[in-house]
DOZA-656420 format. One record per atom (N, C-alpha, C): residue number from 0; atom name; z, x, y. Coordinates in pm, whole numbers, plus 50000, padded with zeros to 5 digits. Layout:
N
(site NUM,'CA',(Z,X,Y))
...
END
This chain:
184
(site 0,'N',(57083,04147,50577))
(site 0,'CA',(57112,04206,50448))
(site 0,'C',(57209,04321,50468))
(site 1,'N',(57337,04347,50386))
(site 1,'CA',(57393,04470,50347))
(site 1,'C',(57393,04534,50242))
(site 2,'N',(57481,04604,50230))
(site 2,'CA',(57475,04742,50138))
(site 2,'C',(57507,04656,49996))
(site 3,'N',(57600,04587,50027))
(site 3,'CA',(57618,04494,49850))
(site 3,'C',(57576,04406,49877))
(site 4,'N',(57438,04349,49921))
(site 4,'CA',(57353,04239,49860))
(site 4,'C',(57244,04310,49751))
(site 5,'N',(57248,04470,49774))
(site 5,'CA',(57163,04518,49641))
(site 5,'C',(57209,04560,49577))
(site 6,'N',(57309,04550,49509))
(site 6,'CA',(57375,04523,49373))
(site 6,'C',(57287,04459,49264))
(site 7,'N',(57323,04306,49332))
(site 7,'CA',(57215,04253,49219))
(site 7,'C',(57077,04275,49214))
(site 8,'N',(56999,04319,49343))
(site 8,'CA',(56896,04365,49301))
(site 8,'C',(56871,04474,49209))
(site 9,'N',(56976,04588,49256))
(site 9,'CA',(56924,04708,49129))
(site 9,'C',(56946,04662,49015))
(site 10,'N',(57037,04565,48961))
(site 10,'CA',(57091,04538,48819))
(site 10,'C',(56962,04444,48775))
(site 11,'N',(56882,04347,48884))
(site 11,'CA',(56752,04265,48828))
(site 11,'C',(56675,04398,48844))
(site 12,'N',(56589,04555,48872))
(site 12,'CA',(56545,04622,48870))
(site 12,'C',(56563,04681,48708))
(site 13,'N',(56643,04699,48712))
(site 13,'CA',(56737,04758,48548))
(site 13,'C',(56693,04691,48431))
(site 14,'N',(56715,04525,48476))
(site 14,'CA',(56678,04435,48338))
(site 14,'C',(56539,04449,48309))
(site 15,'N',(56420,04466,48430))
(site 15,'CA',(56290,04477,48455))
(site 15,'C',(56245,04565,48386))
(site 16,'N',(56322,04660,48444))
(site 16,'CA',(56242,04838,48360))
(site 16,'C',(56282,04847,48200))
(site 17,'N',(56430,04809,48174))
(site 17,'CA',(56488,04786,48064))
(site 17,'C',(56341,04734,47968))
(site 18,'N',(56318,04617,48011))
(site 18,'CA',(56224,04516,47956))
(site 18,'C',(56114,04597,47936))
(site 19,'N',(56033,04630,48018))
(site 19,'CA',(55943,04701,48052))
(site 19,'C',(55939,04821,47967))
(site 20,'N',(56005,04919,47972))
(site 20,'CA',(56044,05075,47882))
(site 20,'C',(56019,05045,47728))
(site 21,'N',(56098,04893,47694))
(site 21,'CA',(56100,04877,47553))
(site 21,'C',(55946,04813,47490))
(site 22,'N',(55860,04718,47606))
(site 22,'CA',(55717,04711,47560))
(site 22,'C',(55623,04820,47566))
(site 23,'N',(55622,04945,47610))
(site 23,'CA',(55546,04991,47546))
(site 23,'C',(55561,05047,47407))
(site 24,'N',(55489,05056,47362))
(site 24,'CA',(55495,05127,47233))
(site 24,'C',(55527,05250,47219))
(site 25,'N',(55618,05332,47102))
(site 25,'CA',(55634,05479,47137))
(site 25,'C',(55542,05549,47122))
(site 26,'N',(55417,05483,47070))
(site 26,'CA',(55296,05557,47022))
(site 26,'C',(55190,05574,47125))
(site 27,'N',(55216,05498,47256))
(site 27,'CA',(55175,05517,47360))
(site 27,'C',(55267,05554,47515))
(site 28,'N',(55424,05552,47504))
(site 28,'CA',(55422,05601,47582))
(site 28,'C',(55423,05755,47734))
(site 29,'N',(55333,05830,47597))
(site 29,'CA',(55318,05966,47693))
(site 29,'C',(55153,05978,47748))
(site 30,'N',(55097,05808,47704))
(site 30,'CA',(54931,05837,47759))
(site 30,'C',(54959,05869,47927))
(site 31,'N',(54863,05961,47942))
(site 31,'CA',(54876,06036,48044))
(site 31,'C',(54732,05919,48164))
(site 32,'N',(54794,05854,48252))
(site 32,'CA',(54722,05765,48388))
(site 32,'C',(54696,05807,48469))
(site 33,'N',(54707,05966,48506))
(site 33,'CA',(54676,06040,48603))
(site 33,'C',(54799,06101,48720))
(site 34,'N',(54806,06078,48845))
(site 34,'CA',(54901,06166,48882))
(site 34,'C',(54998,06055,48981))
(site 35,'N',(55101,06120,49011))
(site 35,'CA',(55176,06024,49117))
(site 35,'C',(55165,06093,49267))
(site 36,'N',(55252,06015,49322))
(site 36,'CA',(55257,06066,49472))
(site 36,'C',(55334,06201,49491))
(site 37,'N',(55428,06226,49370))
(site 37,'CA',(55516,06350,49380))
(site 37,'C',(55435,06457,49286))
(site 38,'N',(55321,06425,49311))
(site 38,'CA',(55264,06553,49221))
(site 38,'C',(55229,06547,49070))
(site 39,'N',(55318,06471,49007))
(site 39,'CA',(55381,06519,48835))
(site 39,'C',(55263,06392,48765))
(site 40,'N',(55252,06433,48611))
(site 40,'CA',(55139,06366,48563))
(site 40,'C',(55229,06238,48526))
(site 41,'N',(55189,06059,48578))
(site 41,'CA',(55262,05943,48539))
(site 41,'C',(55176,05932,48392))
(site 42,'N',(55300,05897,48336))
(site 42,'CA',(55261,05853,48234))
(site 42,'C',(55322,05684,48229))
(site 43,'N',(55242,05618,48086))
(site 43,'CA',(55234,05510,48060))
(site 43,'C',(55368,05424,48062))
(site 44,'N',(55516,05499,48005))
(site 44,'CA',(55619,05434,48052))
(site 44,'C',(55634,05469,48179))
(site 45,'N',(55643,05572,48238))
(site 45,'CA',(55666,05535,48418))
(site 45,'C',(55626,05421,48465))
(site 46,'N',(55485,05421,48423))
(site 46,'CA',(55395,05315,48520))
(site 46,'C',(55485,05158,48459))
(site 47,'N',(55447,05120,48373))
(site 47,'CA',(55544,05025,48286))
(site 47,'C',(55663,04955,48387))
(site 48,'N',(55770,05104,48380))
(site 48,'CA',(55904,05124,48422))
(site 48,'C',(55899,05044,48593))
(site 49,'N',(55792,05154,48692))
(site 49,'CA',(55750,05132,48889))
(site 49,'C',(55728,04985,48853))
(site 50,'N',(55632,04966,48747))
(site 50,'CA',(55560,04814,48775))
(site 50,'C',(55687,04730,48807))
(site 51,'N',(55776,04769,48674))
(site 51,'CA',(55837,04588,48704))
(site 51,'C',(55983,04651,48808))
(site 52,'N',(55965,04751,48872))
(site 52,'CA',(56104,04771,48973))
(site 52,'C',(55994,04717,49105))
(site 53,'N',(55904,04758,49138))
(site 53,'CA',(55817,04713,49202))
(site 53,'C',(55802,04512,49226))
(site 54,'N',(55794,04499,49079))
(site 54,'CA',(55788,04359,49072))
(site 54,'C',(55873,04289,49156))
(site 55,'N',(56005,04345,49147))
(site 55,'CA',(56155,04280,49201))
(site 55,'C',(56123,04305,49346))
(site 56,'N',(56139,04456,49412))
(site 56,'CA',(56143,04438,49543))
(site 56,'C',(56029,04407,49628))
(site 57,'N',(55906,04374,49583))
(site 57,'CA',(55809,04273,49593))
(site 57,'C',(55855,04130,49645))
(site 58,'N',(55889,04098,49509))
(site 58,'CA',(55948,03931,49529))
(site 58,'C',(56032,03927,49635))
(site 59,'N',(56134,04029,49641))
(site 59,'CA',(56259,03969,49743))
(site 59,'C',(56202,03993,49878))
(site 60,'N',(56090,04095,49903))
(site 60,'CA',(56023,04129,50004))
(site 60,'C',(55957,04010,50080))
(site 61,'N',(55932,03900,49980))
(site 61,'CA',(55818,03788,50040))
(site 61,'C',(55914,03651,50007))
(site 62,'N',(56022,03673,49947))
(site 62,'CA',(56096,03545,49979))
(site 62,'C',(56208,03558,50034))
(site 63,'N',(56268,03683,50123))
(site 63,'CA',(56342,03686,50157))
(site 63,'C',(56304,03676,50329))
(site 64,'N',(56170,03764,50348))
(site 64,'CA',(56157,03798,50477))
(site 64,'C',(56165,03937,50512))
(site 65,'N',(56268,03977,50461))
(site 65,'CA',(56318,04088,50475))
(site 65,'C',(56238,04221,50415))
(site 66,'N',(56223,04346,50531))
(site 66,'CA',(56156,04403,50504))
(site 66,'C',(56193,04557,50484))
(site 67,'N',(56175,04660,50399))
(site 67,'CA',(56228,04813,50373))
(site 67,'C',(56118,04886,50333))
(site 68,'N',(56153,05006,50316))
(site 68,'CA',(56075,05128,50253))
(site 68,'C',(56084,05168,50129))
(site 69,'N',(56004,05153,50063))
(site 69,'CA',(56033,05216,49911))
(site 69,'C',(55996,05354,49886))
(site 70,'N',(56043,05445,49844))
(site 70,'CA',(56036,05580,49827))
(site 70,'C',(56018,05600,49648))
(site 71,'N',(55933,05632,49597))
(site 71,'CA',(55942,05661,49445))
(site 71,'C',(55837,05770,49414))
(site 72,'N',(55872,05769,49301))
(site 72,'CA',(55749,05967,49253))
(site 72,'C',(55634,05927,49230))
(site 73,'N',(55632,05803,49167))
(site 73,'CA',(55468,05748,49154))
(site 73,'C',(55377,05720,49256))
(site 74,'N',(55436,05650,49318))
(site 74,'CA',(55382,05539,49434))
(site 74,'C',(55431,05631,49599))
(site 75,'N',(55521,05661,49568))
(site 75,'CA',(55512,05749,49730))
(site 75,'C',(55594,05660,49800))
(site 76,'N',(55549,05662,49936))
(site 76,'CA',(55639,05598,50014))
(site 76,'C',(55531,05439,50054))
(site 77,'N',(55586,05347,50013))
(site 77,'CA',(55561,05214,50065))
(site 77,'C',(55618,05150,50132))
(site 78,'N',(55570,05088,50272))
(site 78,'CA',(55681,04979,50319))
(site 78,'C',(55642,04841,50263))
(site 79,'N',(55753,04721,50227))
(site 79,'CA',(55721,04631,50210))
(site 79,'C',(55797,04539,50326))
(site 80,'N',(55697,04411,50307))
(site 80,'CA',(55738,04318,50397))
(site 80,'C',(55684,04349,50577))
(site 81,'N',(55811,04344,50684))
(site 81,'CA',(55794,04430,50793))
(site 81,'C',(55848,04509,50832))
(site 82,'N',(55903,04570,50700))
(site 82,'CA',(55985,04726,50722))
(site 82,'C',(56134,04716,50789))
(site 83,'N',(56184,04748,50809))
(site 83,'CA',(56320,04760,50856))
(site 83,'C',(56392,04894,50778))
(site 84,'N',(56506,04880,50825))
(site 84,'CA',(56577,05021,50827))
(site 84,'C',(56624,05014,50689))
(site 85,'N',(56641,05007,50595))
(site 85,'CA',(56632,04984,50495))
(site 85,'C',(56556,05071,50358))
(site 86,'N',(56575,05215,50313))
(site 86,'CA',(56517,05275,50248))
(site 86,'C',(56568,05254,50103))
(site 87,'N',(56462,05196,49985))
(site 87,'CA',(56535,05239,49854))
(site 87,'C',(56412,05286,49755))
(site 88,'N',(56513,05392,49727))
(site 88,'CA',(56446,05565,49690))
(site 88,'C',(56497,05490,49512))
(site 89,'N',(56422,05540,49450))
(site 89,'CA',(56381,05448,49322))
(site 89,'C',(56349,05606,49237))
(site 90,'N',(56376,05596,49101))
(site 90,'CA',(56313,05635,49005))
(site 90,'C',(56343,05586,48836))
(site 91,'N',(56241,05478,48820))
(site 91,'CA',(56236,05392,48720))
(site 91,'C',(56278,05458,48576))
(site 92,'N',(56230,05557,48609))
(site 92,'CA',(56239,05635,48458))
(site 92,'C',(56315,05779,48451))
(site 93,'N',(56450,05779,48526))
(site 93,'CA',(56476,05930,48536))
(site 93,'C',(56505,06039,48420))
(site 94,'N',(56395,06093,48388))
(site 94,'CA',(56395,06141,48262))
(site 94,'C',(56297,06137,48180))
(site 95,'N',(56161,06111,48211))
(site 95,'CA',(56065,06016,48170))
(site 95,'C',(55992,06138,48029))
(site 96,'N',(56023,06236,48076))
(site 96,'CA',(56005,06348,47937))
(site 96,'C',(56079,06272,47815))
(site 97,'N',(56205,06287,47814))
(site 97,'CA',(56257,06223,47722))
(site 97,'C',(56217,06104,47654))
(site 98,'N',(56204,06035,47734))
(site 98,'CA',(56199,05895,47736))
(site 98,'C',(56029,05861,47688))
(site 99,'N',(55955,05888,47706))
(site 99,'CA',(55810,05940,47612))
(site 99,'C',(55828,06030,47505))
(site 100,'N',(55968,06066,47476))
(site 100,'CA',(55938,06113,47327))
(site 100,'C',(56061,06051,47229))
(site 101,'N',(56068,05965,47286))
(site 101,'CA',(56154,05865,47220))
(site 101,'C',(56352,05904,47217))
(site 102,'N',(56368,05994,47300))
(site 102,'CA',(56496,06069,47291))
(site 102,'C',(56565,05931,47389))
(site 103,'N',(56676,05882,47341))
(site 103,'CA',(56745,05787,47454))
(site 103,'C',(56829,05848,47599))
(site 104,'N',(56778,05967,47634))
(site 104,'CA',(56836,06029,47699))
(site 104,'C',(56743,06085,47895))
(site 105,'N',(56773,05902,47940))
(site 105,'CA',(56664,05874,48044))
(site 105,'C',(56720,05755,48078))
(site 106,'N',(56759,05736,48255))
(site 106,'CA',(56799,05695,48343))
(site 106,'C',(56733,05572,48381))
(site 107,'N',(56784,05439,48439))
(site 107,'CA',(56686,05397,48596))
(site 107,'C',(56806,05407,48713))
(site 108,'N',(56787,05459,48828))
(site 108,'CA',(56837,05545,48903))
(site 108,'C',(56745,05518,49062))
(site 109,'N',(56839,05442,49157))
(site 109,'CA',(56843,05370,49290))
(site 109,'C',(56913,05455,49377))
(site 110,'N',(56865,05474,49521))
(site 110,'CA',(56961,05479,49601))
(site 110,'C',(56921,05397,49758))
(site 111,'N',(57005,05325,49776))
(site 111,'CA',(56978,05258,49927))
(site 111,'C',(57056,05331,50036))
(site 112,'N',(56933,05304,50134))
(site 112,'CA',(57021,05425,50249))
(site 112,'C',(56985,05300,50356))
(site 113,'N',(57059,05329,50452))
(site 113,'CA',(57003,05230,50611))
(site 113,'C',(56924,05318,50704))
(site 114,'N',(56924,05485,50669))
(site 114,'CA',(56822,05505,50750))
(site 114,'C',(56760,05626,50635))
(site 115,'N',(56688,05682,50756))
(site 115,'CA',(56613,05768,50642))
(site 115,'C',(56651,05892,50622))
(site 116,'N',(56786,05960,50608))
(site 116,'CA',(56868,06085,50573))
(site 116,'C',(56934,06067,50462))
(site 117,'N',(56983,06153,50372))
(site 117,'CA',(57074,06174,50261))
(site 117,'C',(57214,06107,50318))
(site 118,'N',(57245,06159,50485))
(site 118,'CA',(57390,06044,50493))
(site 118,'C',(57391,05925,50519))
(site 119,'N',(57247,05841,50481))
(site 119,'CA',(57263,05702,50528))
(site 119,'C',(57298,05656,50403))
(site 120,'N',(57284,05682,50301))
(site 120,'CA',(57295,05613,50172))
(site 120,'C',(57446,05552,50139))
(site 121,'N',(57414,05419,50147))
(site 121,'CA',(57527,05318,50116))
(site 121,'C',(57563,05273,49975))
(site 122,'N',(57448,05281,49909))
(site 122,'CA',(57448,05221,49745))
(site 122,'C',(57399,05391,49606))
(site 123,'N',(57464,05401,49537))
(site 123,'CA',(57395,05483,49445))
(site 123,'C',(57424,05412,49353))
(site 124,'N',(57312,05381,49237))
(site 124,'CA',(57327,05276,49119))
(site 124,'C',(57241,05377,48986))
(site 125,'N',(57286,05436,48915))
(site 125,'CA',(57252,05457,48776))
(site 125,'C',(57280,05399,48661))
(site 126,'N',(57160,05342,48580))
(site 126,'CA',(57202,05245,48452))
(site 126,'C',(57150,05368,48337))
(site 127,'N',(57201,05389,48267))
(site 127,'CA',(57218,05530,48156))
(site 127,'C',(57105,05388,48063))
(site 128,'N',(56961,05435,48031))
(site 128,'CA',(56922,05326,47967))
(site 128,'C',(56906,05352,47802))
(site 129,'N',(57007,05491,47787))
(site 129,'CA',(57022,05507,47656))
(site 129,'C',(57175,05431,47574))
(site 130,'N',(57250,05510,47684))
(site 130,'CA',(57408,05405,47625))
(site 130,'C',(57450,05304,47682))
(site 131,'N',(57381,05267,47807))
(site 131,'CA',(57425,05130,47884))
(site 131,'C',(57572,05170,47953))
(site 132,'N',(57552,05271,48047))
(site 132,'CA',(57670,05267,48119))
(site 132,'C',(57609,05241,48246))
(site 133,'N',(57683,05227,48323))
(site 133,'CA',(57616,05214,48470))
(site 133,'C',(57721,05219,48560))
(site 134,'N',(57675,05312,48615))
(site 134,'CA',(57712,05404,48734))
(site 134,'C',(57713,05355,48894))
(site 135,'N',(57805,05354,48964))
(site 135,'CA',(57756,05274,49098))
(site 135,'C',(57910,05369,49211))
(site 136,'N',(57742,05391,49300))
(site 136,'CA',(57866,05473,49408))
(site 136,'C',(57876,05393,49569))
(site 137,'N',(57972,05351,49631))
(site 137,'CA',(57942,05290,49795))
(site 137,'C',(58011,05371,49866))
(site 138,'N',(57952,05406,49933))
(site 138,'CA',(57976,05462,50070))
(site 138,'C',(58137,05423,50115))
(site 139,'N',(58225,05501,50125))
(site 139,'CA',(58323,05513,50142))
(site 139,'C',(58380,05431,50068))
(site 140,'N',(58385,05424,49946))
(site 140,'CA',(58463,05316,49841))
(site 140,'C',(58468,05348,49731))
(site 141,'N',(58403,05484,49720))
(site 141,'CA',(58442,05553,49579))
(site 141,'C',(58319,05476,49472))
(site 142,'N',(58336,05539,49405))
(site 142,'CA',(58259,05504,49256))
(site 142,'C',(58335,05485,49132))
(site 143,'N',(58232,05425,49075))
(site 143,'CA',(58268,05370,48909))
(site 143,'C',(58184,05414,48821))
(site 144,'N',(58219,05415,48668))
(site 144,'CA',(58123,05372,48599))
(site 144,'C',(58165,05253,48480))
(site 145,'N',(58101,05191,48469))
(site 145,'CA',(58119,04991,48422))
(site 145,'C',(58261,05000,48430))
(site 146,'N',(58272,04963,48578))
(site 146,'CA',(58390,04900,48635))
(site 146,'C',(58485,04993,48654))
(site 147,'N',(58548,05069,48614))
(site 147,'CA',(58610,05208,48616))
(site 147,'C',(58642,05283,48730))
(site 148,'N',(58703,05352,48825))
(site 148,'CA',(58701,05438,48897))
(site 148,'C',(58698,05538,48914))
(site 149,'N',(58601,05604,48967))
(site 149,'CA',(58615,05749,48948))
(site 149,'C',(58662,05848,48992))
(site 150,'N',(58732,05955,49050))
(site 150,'CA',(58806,06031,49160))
(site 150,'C',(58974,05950,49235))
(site 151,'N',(59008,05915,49147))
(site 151,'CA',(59158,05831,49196))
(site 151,'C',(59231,05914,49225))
(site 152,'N',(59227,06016,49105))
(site 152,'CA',(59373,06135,49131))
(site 152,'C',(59333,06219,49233))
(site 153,'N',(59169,06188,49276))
(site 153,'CA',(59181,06295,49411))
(site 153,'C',(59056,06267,49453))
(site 154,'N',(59009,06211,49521))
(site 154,'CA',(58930,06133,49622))
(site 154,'C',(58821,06244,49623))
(site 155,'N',(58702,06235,49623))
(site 155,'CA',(58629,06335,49704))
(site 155,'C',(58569,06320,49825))
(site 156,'N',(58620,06423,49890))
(site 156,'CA',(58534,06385,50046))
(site 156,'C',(58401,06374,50047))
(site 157,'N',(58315,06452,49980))
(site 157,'CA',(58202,06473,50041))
(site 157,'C',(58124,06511,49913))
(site 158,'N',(58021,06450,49850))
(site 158,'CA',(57986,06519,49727))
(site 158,'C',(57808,06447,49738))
(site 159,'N',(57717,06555,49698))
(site 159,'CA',(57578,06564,49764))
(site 159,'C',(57490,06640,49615))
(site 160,'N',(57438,06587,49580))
(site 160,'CA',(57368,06659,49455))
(site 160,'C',(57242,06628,49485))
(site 161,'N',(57166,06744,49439))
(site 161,'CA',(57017,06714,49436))
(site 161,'C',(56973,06822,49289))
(site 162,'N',(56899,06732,49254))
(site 162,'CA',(56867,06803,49086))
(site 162,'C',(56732,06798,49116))
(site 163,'N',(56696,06949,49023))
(site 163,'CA',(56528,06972,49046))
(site 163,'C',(56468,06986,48885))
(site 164,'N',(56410,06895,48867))
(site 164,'CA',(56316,06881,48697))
(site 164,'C',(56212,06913,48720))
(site 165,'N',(56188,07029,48626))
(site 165,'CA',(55997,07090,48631))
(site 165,'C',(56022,07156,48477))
(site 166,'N',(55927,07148,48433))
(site 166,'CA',(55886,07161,48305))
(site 166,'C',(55884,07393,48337))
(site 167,'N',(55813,07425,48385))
(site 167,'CA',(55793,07540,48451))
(site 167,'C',(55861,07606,48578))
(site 168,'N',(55922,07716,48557))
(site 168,'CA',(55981,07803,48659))
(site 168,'C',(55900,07816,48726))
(site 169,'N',(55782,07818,48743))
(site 169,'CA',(55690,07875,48866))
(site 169,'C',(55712,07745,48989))
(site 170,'N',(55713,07612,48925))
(site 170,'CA',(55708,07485,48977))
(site 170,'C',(55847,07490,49046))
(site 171,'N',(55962,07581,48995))
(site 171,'CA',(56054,07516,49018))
(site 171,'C',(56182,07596,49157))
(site 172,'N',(56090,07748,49137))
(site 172,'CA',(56129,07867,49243))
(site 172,'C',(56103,07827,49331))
(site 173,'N',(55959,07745,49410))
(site 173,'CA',(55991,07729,49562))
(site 173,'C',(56079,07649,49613))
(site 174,'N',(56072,07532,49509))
(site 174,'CA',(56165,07428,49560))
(site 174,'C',(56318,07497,49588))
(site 175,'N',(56323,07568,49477))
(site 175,'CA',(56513,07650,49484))
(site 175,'C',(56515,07722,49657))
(site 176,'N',(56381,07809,49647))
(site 176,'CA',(56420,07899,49749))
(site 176,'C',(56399,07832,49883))
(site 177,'N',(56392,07709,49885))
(site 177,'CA',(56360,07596,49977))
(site 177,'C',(56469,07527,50038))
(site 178,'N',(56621,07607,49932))
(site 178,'CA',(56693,07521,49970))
(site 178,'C',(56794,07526,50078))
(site 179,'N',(56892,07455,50151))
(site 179,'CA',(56994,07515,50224))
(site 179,'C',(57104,07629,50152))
(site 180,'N',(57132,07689,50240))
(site 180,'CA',(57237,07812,50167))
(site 180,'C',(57338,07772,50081))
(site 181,'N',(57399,07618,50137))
(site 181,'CA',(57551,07584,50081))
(site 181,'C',(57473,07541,49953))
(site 182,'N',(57403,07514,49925))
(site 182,'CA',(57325,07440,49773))
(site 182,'C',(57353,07565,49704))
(site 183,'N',(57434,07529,49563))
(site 183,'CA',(57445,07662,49445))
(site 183,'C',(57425,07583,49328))
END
């Protein structure tokens, strides 16, 4: 397996959660299921959302052979299959505040890496599941969004984001003061 054979998996992940996000009801989706692996309270569309991204790399897990790590806020870290180098860091619902209060303004949001650091990551895939854009970055090949290129008139060398969501500043100071210096 390479870096663009999960393409189509994140885009069958997308249709899943897509599917998934829109059966629950809005009248249920902020019932509160208890907690995830990252701490934060899952609620009823998350779970919804993991189930059917879960569903997919499940399946390809047991009919492919092929085996990786799944990394997500609910579920934590799982290996499926017999593991291999292969990490994809998942969050079904990025935004899931929103998105339990019916605001269309909430992500599903992939990244595949070959090993387990921020510079292994070969694939970044965001599907905007409010306006339907979708976002896709490869490892030395630049990015798009639906089809598009992004950075032509000037390439970026090197570009690294990490975003921190907490409802509360108290939640959200250690993580800051946690961070490397070059992070602003």
């Amino acid at each position: 397996m390479n870096a663009d054979d999960w393409l189509p998996i994140c885009r069958a992940m997308r249709d899943g959660v897509r599917a998934a996000v829109a059966a629950v009801p809005r009248d249920r989706r902020a019932d509160e299921l208890g907690r995830g692996a990252g701490g934060d309270t899952t609620v009823a569309v998350d779970q919804a959302a993991e189930d059917a991204a879960f569903a997919i790399l499940i399946d390809l897990a047991s009919t492919t052979g092929d085996g990786f790590t799944v990394v997500s806020e609910e579920v934590g870290e799982r290996t499926l299959g017999k593991g291999g180098p292969w990490r994809v860091v998942i969050d079904p619902v990025d935004g899931s505040l929103n998105a339990k209060r019916g605001l269309p303004l909430y992500a599903f949001s992939v990244a595949i890496a070959d090993g387990p650091a921020m510079q292994d990551v070969q694939l970044g895939y965001v599907h905007d599941l409010g306006n339907g854009e979708e976002w896709i970055a490869r490892r030395g090949r630049g990015a798009t969004v639906d089809g598009a290129p992004l950075g032509t008139a000037r390439p970026l060398e090197r570009l690294q984001l990490v975003a921190l969501e907490a409802t509360r500043p108290e939640h959200l100071a250690p993580a800051a003061a946690a961070m490397p210096g070059e992070v602003e």
